[in-house]
Each structure stands twice: as structure tokens, then as C-alpha cells.
Phi, psi and omega in degrees: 000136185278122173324116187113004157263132230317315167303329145302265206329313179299337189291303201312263237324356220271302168355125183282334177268334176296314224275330174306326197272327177296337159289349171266045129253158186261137184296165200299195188026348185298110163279126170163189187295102164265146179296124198295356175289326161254023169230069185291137144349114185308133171265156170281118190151189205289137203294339162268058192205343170277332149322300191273356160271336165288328171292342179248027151270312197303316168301347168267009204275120176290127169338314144318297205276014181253311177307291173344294215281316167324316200283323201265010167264332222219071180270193179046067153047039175256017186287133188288180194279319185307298195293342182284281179002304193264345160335312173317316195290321179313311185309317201302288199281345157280332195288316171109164159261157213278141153272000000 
């Protein structure tokens, strides 16, 4: 089966971090913000080697700066319940455990 075709797409989506990450794109025909964390600038060099420097640019994206960004895809609070969750959870584990 050719990558785009739905049942591939549906497998990634099962993933918990794809399906996160996939709400954070704006649907085809949509206008508005995708968060630059997942269009990282191409770096210069060589071509198989540029994947794998935009994935640890996006992967290098601070947890702030990712909440920006998610908050400026998703204003006036429409942000879905998966992407607040994990934030929480993130907070939950930089925060430490409670005493």
C-alpha cells in the first residue's frame, strides 16, 4: 500500500504522538496557523541528511515555545482536549513530584 492512502494514514493516526501532532495542522482546503514546529526550515546540505536535521529541529522545540504556538493554531481557547491533556501532563513532570 502507497504512503497517503487512507488506511496508512489511519495506521499513523492510531500512534498517540502522531494523532497530536496531527491536530495541530490545519485541515487541506483550511486558512490559518500551523505552528512552525512542524515546518521547520529546510538546513543546506546534503539531501539525505535534511530529514533527519528538521526532525531534531522540531524535536528540539522548547515546551514554551510549543504551547505558543499550539495557543496562536487554536485561538479564543478552541484548543482540543487531547493537546490541553498533554500539556497538563507535561507541566505535571517539569513541576516534579508533589509533596
Amino acid at each position: 500500500m502507497r504512503p497517503g492512502r487512507p488506511a496508512v494514514r489511519w495506521a499513523a493516526l492510531r500512534h498517540p504522538d502522531v494523532a497530536l501532532a496531527a491536530q495541530l495542522v490545519m485541515p487541506p482546503g483550511r486558512l490559518g496557523y500551523t505552528p512552525d514546529l512542524l515546518t521547520p526550515k529546510p538546513p543546506l546540505g546534503p539531501p539525505d541528511a535534511v530529514f533527519d536535521e528538521q526532525l531534531a529541529a522540531a524535536e528540539a522545540t522548547s515546551a514554551d515555545e510549543v504551547a505558543v504556538q499550539a495557543h496562536e493554531r487554536f485561538p479564543a481557547g478552541r484548543m482540543p482536549v487531547c493537546i490541553r491533556l498533554s500539556f497538563r501532563r507535561h507541566q505535571g513532570r517539569r513541576a516534579g513530584p508533589q509533596r
